[in-house]
C-alpha positions in Angstrom: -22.9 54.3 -94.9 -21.1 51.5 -92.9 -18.1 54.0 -92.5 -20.0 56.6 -91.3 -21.6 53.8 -88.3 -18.3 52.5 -87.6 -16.9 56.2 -87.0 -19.7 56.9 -85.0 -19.4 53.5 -83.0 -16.2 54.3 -82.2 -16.9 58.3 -81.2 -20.0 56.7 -78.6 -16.8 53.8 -77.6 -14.4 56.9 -77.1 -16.9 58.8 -75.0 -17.4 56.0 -72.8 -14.0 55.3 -71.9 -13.1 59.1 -71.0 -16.5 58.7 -68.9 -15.0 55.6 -66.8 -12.0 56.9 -66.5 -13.2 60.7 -65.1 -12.0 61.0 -61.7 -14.8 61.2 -58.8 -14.7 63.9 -56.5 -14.3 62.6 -53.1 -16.6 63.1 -50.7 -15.4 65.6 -47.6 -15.1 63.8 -44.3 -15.1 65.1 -41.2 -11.6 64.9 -40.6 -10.7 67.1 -43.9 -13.6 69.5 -43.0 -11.8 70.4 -40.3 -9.1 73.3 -40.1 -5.2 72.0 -39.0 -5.3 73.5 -35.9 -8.9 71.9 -34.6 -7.5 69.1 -36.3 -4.5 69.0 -34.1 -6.7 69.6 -31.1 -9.0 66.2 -32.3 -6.4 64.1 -32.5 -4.6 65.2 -28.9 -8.2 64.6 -27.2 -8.5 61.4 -28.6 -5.3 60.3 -27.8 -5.4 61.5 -23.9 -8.8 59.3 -24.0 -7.8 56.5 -25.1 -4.6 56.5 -22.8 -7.3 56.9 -19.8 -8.9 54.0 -21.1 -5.8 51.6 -21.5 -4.9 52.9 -17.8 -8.3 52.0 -16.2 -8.3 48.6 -18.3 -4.4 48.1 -16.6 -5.8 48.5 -13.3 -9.3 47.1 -13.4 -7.2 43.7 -14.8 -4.6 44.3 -11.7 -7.1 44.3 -9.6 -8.9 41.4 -10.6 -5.5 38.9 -11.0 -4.4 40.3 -7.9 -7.9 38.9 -6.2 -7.3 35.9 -8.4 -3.8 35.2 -7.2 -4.7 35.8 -3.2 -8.2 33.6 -3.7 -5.5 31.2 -5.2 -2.7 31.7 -2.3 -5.6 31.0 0.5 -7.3 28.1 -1.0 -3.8 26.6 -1.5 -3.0 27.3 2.0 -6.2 25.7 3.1 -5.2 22.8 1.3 -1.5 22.8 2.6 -1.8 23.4 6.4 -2.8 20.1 7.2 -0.2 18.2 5.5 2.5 20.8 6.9 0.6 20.2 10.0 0.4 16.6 10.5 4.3 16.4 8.9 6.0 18.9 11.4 4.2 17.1 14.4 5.2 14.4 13.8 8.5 15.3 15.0 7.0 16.6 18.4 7.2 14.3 21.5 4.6 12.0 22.4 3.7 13.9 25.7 4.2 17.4 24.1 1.6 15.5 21.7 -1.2 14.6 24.2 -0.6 17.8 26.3 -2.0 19.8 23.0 -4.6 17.9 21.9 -5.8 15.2 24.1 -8.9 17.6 24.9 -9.7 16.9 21.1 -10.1 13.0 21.3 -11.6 13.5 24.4 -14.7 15.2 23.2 -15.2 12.7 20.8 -18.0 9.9 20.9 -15.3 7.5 21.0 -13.7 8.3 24.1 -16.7 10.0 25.7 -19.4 8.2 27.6 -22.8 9.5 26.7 -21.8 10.7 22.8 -19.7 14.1 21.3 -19.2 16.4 23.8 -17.9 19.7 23.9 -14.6 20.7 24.3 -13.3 21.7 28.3 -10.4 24.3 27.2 -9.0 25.2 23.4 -6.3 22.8 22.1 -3.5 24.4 21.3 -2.5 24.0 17.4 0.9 24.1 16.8 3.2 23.9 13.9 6.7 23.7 15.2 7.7 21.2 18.1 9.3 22.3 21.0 11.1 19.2 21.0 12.3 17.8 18.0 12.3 13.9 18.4 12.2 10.9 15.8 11.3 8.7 18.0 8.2 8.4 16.7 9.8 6.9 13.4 12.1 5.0 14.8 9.2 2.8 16.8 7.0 2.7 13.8 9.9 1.4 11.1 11.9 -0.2 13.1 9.9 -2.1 16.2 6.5 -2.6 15.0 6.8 -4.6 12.0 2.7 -4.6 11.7 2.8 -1.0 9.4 5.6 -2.1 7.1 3.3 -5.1 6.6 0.2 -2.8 6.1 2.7 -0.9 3.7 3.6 -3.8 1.5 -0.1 -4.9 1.2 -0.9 -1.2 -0.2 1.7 -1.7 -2.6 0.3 -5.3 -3.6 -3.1 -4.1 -4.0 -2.4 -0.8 -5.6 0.0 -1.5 -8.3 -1.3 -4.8 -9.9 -4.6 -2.4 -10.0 -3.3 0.3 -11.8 -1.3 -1.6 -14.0 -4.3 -4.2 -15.3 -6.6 -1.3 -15.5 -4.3 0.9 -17.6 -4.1 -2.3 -20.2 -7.8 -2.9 -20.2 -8.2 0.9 -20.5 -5.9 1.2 -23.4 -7.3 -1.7 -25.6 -10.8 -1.0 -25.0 -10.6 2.9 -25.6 -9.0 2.3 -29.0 -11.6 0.1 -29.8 -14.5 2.3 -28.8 -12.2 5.5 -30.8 -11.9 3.5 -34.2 -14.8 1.7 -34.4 -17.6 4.4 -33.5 -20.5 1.8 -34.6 -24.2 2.1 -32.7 -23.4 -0.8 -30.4 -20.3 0.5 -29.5 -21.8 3.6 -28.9 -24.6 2.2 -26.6 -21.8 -0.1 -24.8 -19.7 3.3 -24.0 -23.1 4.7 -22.8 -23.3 1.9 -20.5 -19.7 2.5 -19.4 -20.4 5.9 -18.5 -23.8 5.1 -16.7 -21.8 2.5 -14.5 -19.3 5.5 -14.0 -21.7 7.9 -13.0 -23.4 5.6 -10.1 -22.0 5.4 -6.6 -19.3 3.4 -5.4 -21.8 2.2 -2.6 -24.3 0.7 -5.1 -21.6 -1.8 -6.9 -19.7 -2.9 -3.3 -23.0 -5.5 -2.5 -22.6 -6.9 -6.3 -18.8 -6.9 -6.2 -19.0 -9.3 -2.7 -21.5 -11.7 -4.3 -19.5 -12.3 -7.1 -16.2 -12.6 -5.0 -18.1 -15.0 -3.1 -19.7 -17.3 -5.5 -16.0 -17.4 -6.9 -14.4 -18.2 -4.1 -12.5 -15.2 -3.7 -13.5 -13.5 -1.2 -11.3 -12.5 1.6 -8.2 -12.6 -0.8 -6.4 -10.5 -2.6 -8.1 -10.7 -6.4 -11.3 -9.7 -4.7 -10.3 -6.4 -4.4 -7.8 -6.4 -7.6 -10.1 -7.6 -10.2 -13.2 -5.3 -9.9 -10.1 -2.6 -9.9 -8.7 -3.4 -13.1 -11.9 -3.6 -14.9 -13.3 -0.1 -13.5 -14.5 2.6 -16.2 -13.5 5.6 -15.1 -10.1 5.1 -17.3 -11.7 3.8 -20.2 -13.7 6.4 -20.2 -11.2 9.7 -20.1 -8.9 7.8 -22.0 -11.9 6.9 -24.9 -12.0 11.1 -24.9 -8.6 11.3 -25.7 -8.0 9.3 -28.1 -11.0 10.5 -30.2 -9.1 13.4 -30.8 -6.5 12.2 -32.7 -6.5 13.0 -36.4 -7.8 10.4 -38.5 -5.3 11.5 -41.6 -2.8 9.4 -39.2 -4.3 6.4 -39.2 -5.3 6.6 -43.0 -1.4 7.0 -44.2 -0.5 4.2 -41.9 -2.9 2.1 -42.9 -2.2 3.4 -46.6 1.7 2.0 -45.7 0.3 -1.1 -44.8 0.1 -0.7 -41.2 -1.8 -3.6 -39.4 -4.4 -2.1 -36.2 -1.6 -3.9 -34.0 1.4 -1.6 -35.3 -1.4 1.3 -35.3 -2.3 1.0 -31.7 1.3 0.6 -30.7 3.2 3.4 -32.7 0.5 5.8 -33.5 -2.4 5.5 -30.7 -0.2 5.3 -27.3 2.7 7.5 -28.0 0.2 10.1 -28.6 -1.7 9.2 -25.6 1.4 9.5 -23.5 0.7 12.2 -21.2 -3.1 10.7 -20.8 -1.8 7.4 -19.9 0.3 9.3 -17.6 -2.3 11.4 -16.1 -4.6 8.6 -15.5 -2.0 6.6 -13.7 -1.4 9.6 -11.1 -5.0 9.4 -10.4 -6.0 5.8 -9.9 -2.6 5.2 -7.9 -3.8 7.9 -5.2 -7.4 6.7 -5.7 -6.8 3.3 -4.5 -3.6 4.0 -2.7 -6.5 6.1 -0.1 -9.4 2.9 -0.6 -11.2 1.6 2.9 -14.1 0.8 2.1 -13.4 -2.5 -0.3 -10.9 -3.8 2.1 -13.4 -3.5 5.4 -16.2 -5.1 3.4 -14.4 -7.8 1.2 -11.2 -8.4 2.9 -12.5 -9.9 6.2 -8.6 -10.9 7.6 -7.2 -7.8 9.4 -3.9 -9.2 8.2 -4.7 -8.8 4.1 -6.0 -5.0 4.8 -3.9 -2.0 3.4 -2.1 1.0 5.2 -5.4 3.2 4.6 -6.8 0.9 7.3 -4.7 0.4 9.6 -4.3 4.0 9.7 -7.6 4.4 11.5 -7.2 2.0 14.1 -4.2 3.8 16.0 -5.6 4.7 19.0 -5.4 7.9 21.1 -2.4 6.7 23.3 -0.2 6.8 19.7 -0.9 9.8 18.9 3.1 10.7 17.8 3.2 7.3 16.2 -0.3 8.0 14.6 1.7 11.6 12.8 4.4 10.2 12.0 2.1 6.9 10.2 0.4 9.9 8.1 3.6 11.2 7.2 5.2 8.4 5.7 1.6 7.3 4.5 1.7 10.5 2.2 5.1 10.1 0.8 4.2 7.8 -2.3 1.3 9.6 -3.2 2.8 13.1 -3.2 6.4 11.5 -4.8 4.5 10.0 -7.8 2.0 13.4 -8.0 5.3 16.2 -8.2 6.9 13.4 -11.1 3.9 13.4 -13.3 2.4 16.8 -12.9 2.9 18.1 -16.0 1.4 15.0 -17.7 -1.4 15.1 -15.3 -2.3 18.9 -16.2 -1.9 17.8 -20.0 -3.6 14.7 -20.0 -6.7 16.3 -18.3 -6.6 19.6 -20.4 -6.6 18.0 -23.4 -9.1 15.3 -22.4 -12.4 17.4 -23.2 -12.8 17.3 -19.4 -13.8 20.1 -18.2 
């Protein structure tokens, strides 16, 4: 009896693996349903389709980087004009100067007697000089020793600025990126609050405090509120969030101490942010006016960015040529670090 069940066990087993193993007739798709020749036909359609397609994709994205690239070209040439502008005349004469736009200043509510007026003829813009002279140049370097003064007192103001704030920004945006901790986090709120408010609103503070310390019409009036600004904590605080934490865990897993962690992990990393930011707050305070007019009360303390506004209309070539070496530091230390600056901020989180 058990023989006869185990032969018919494996008869039912046999049965079921020639049932598994029976080949399925595919089903017929619309391409096999189809005879060679309309099959040919199909396939030649399709393929002059999508050949259309890829064409009218090609041009459609021609046209649309070619309105991209001449949007580009004439903002950029907006932006340029009066730089090449105020550059090449500088090189004209000082009557060539007046003759073209004297009619300017003279509609002005400075020179005019009852307010702006309009204009009696068109002023005549010119790029090239008719007379090439550096005469201009030679006066301002060389005979009136005032500018090279207002020069060296935009360097003393500028750089001990940038310098203390990148310090401050560095150690304080490591601190806020490691230790992410609810007061931190309600500190850096308050950083970005004080950010986000107008210059205007922290100049009255900013000359209180100067004055109760006895600073005020020197030179840490305007350098101390500088160094300890937030914008550069703040993008640099970004940055630095971003680096991966598996870094800091094997160094501190070597035996690493926060010191050598700052040093040789956070800044190198931070290079071209610390970079970027240093482009921008050296042409930020390289351009300031408004804290030397209100705490720097001696003319003789004031900047270059101030002085420049004081020329008056008889100096007009002097007044070109004093924008033109004005805008050489700015524009040297902006072609050196323009890669950093386009990396720092790309990578930043700033959009």
């Amino acid at each position: 009896m058990d023989d006869i069940k185990r032969i018919e066990r494996k008869k039912q087993a046999t049965l079921a693996r020639r049932h598994i193993y029976t080949q399925v007739k595919k089903p017929e798709t619309f391409i096999t349903s189809m005879t060679e020749e309309a099959r040919e036909a199909f396939f030649a359609s399709e393929k002059k389709r999508i050949q259309t397609n890829l064409k009218k994709r090609k041009i459609r994205n021609g046209v649309i980087t070619g309105f991209g690239i001449f949007a580009a070209v004439l903002i950029s040439a907006f932006a340029l004009i009066p730089i090449f502008f105020t550059f090449l005349n500088s090189f004209m004469s000082s009557e060539e100067i007046v003759a073209n736009y004297k009619v300017v200043f003279q509609s002005m509510s400075g020179h005019a007697t009852e307010g702006a007026t309009y204009m009696s003829r068109m002023p005549v813009l010119k790029l090239i000089p008719e007379e090439v002279t550096i005469s201009q140049y030679t006066t301002l370097l060389f005979m009136n020793p005032e500018y090279l003064f207002k020069y060296w007192n935009s360097l003393l103001l500028t750089l001990p600025i940038v310098a203390g704030q990148m310090i401050v920004a560095c150690l304080a945006s490591y601190s806020f990126a490691r230790y992410r901790r609810k007061r931190r986090e309600v500190l850096f709120f308050s950083y970005i609050i004080l950010m986000l408010m107008p210059f205007q609103v922290t100049l009255v503070p900013n000359y209180m405090i100067a004055d109760t310390l006895g600073i005020l019409n020197t030179v840490w009036a305007i350098i101390l509120p500088g160094i300890f600004s937030t914008f550069a904590i703040f993008l640099l605080t970004k940055y630095m969030r971003q680096i991966p934490s598996g870094y800091i865990e094997a160094a501190t897993l070597d035996g690493a101490s926060e010191w050598q962690i700052f040093t040789n992990i956070a800044l190198p990393l931070c290079k071209n942010a610390i970079f970027a930011l240093t482009i921008l707050l050296f042409i930020d305070y390289w351009n300031m006016v408004e804290q030397p007019l209100v705490l720097l009360t001696d003319a003789s303390k004031q900047p270059l960015s101030v002085f420049l506004s004081q020329i008056n209309e008889p100096e007009l070539g002097i007044a070109f040529a004093a924008s033109s070496v004005y805008m050489i530091p700015p524009l040297l230390i902006f072609f050196w670090g323009e890669d950093y600056l386009v990396e720092g901020i790309s990578r930043s989180g700033i959009k």
